[in-house]
N, C-alpha and C positions, 0 to 999 in steps of 0.2 A: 334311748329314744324309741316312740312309740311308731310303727310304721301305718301308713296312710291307711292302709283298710283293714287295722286293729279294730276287733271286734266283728268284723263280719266273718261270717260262717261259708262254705264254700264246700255246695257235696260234689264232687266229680267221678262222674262217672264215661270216662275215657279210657281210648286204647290206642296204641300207637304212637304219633308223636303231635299230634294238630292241637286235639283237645288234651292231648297230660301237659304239654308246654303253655299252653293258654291257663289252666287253672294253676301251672307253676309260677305262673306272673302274678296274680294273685295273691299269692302265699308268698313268693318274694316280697310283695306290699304289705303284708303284715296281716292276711290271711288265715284262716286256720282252715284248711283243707282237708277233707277224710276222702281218702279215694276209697270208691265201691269198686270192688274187684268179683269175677266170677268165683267162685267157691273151691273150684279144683285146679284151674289152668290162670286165672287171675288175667291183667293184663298181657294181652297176646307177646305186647314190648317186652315184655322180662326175657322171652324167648330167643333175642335179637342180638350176635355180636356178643357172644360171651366172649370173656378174655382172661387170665389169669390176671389174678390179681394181687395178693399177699400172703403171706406166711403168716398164722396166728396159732400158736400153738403147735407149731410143727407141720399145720395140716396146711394147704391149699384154698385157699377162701376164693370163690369165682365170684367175680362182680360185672354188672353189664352197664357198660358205659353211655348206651342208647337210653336203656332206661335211665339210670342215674342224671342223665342230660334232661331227661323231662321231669322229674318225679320230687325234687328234691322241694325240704317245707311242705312235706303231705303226711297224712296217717290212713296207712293200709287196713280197711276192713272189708272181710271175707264173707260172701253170701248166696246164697242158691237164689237167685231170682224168679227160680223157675212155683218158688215154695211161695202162699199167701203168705208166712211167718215172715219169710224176708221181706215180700213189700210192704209188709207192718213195720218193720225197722225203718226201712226209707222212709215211707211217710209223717216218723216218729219224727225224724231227722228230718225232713224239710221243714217239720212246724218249728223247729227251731231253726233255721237256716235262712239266709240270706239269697244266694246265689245255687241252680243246678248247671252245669255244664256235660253237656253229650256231644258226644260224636261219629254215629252210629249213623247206618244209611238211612232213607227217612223209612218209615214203617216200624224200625225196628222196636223205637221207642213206645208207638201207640200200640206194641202185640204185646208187650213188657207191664205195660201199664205203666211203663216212666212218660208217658207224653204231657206238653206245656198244660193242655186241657184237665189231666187228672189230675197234677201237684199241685196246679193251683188252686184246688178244692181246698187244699189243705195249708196253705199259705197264699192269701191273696197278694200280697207284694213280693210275693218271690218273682226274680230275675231269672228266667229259664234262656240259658244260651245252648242254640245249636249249631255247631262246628260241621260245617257240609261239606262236599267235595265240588258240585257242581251248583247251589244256592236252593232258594227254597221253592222256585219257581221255574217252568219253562219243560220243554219235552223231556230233556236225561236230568230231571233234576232226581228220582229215584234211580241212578243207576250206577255201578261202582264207581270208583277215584281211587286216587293214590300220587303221591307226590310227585311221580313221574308223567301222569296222567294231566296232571295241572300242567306242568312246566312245557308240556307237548302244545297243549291248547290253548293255552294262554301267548304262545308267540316267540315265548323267551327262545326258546330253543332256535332259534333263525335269526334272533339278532346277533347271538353269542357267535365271535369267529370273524372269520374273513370270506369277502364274496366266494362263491362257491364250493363252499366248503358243507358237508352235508349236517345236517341239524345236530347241534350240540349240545350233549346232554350234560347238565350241573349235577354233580353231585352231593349230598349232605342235605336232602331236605329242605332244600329253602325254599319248596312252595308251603308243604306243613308247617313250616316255623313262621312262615309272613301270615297263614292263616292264622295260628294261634295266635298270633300278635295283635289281631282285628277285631278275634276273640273276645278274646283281654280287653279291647278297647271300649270295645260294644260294651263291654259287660260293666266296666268303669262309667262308660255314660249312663247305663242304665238306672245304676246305684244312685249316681247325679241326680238324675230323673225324679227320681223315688226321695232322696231325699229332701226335696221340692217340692214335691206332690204329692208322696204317699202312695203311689202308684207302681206295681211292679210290672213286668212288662215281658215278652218274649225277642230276645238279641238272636238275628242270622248272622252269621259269616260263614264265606268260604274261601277252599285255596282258590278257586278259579279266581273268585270276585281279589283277593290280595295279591294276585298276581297281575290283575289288570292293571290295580291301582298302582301294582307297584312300577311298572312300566306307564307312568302317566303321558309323561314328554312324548314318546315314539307313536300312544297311544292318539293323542292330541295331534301330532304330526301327519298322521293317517289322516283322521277327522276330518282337521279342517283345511291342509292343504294336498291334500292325496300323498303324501309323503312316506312312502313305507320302504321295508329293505332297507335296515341300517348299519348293515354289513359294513364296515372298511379299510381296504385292502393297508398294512401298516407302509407295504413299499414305497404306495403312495395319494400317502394320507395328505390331504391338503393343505392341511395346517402341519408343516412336520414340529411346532414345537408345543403342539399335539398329540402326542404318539408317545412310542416305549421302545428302547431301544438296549443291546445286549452288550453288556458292559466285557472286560477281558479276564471275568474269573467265570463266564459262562452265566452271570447272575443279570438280570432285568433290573429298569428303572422307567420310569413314565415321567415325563414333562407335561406340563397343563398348564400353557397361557395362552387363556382366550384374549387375553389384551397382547398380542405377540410382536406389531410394533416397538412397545414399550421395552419388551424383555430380549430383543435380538440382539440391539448393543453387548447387553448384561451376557449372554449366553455366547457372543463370540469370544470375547474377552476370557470367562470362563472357560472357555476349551480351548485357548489357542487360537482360535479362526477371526481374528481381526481382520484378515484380508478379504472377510466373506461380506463386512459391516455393509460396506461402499457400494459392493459389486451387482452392477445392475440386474446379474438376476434375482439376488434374493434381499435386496435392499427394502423392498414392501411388502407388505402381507400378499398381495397380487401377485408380484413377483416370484415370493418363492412359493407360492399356490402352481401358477403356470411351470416353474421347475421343481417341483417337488419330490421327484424320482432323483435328479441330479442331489437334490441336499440332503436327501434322506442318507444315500451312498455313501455322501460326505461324513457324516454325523455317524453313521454305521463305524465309517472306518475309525474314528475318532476315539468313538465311545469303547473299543478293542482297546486301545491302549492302554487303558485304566482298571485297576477293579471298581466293581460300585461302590466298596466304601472309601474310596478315595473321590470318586464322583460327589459321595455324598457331602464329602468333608469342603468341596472345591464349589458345591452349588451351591449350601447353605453360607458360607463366605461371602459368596453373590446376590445372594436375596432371590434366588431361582424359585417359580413353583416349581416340586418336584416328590415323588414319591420311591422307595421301593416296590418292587413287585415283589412280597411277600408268600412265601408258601405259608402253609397251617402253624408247623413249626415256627418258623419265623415270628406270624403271628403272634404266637404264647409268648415268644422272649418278647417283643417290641417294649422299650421302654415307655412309648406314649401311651401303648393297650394296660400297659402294669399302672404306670402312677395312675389311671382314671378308672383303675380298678375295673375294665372292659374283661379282663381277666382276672381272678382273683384267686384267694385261698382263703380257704378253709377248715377245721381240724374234721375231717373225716374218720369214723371209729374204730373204722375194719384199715384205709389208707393212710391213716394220720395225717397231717398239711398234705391237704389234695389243691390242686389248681385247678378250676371250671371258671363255666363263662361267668361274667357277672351281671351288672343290673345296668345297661345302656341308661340311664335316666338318672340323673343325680337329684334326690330331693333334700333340700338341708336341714328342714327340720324334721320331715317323714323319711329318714332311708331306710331304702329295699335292706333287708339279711339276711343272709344264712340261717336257719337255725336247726336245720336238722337237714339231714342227709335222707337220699330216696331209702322209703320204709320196705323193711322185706316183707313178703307177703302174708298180708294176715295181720301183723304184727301189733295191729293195736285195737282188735277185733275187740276182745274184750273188755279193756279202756274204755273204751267209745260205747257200748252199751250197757257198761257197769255204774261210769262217772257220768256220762254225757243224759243217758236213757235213761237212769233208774233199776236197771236189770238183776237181780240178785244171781249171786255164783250160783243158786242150783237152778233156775229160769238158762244161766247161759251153757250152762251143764246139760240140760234137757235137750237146748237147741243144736249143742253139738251132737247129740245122739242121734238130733233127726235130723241132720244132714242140711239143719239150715244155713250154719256159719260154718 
């Protein structure tokens, strides 16, 4: 089967993880992506987090799993931008192309000659998406970013934790990856657009703006009822069958009913605490709101007895909301992350069956694939201008001499 954005073209020219992850969604849709890479140092990403990786021949193959996480469904081509010959390439390549994606401070593109106003000379419906840090508007919107930058300013870091506990920092990226994701989105509607109208267009996103959206509730709570600080303490959390509590192999579990009436019968029953059903303090959602310290204690000492996968086996019996609290590891094995393919595999050529994320979005007759693993660098420089361009072996021969590719 053919994937949803078969046939369109997709130049990316990205670094790091905001915009290489955003035109990876693309190309997971059935994209055909050529990443533009700098000439000698390429994607700054490649740099990032090397790790050994496989024996192939006896020898040591290094592979870097930062990159590989954004890059995968792309073809690496190599270019001096700094040369008119190379932006003769690019330009060649937009008149055939669909989609540019960047991610560069703002300036950087309009000193390059990659900005929206130039390519479009040369494809009027091209989709030019810019991947920002801060948006395309406003005092710092020329002024660095970085994923830690976003998740500072954006709030996240103060909801995450228990009151006074000092600002907590996330790890992995997830202001760059909710941007590439908006990226992507923009960039999806845009094609929509276009193919409506005929009209191509220029897509903003950034992590700040994905990071707002992503906190909408808290964001909304502020607004429109002064409601901010959503810090809360687990000791005593209001709702305790609300909360996460530390099972007796030292492993986490979360309960979640917001209809908690309903499910206190279900959950006394389940753990033994029948004698708690009746008892006036925690008989109502009011009531065990007002004791909430007292049943957490309870529920604490409770939840020791057990390990969690005995929890799990005694709650899903009962018909409990409930979850593990999952590390990363954990994560990869979950059997609900595997059957929905959240996780997947792949035959990787240098790792063979490799497991990476997969494609959150199930479409049934358009699905996301795999089809190629992240490109080493360079790697399909001459492809792309021999097959794609026209370029004869001695034209590409010439250009390696002068140092354009």
């Amino acid at each position: 089967m053919v994937g949803a954005l078969e046939g369109i073209r997709v130049l990316d020219w990205t670094i790091f993880q905001q915009g290489p992850v955003a035109s990876m969604i693309l190309g997971d849709l059935g994209a055909d992506v050529i990443k533009i890479e700098e000439r000698t140092g390429g994607d700054v990403g490649r740099g990032m987090v090397r790790v050994a990786g496989a024996m192939v021949g006896g020898k040591e193959v290094l592979r870097n799993p930062y990159f590989e996480a954004g890059n995968r469904n792309k073809r690496s081509l190599t270019l001096d931008l700094r040369k008119a010959k190379a932006k003769e390439i690019v330009y060649k390549l937009v008149e055939k192309s669909d989609v540019f994606v960047q991610n560069f401070r703002p300036g950087v593109a309009e000193r390059m000659g990659m900005d929206y106003d130039t390519l479009v000379k040369y494809n009027q419906s091209l989709i030019y998406a810019h991947a920002s840090g801060w948006g395309p508007k406003g005092p710092d919107k020329d002024e660095p970013s970085a994923d830690y930058t976003a998740l500072a300013r954006s709030g996240l870091m103060t909801i995450a934790g228990e009151p006074g506990m000092d600002p907590i920092p996330i790890q992995g990226g997830i202001a760059d990856q909710t941007g590439a994701v908006m990226t992507a989105f923009g960039v999806v509607c845009a094609l929509y657009a276009r193919e409506r109208t005929g009209v191509g267009q220029k897509v903003d996103a950034s992590i700040l703006g994905g990071m707002v959206f992503l906190q909408g509730h808290p964001m909304v709570f502020c607004t429109m009822a002064n409601l901010w600080g959503m810090r809360i303490a687990r000791k005593n959390a209001g709702n305790p069958l609300w909360n996460h509590y530390k099972c007796g192999d030292d492993k986490w579990i979360a309960l979640a009913h917001l209809s908690p009436d309903k499910f206190w019968p279900l959950l006394c029953k389940a753990m033994g605490l029948e004698a708690l059903e009746k008892d006036p303090r925690f008989d109502t959602m009011d009531n065990r709101m007002k004791n909430c310290e007292k049943l957490i204690s309870i529920l604490d000492e409770t939840f020791a007895t057990k390990s969690r996968a005995e929890w799990i086996g005694i709650f899903k019996a009962h018909g409990l909301v409930f979850a593990p609290i999952n590390n990363t590891l954990e994560v990869t094995q979950d059997p609900q992350v595997l059957a929905n393919d959240y996780v997947t595999e792949f035959n990787h050529p240098v790792f063979g069956p490799t497991k990476t994320v997969g494609f959150p979005i199930g479409l049934s007759k358009t699905p996301m694939s795999i089809r190629r693993e992240a490109p080493e660098f360079g790697q399909h420089t001459e492809e792309i201008l021999n097959d794609l361009l026209g370029y004869s072996w001695d034209d590409i021969a010439k250009l390696k001499e002068e140092e354009v590719i």
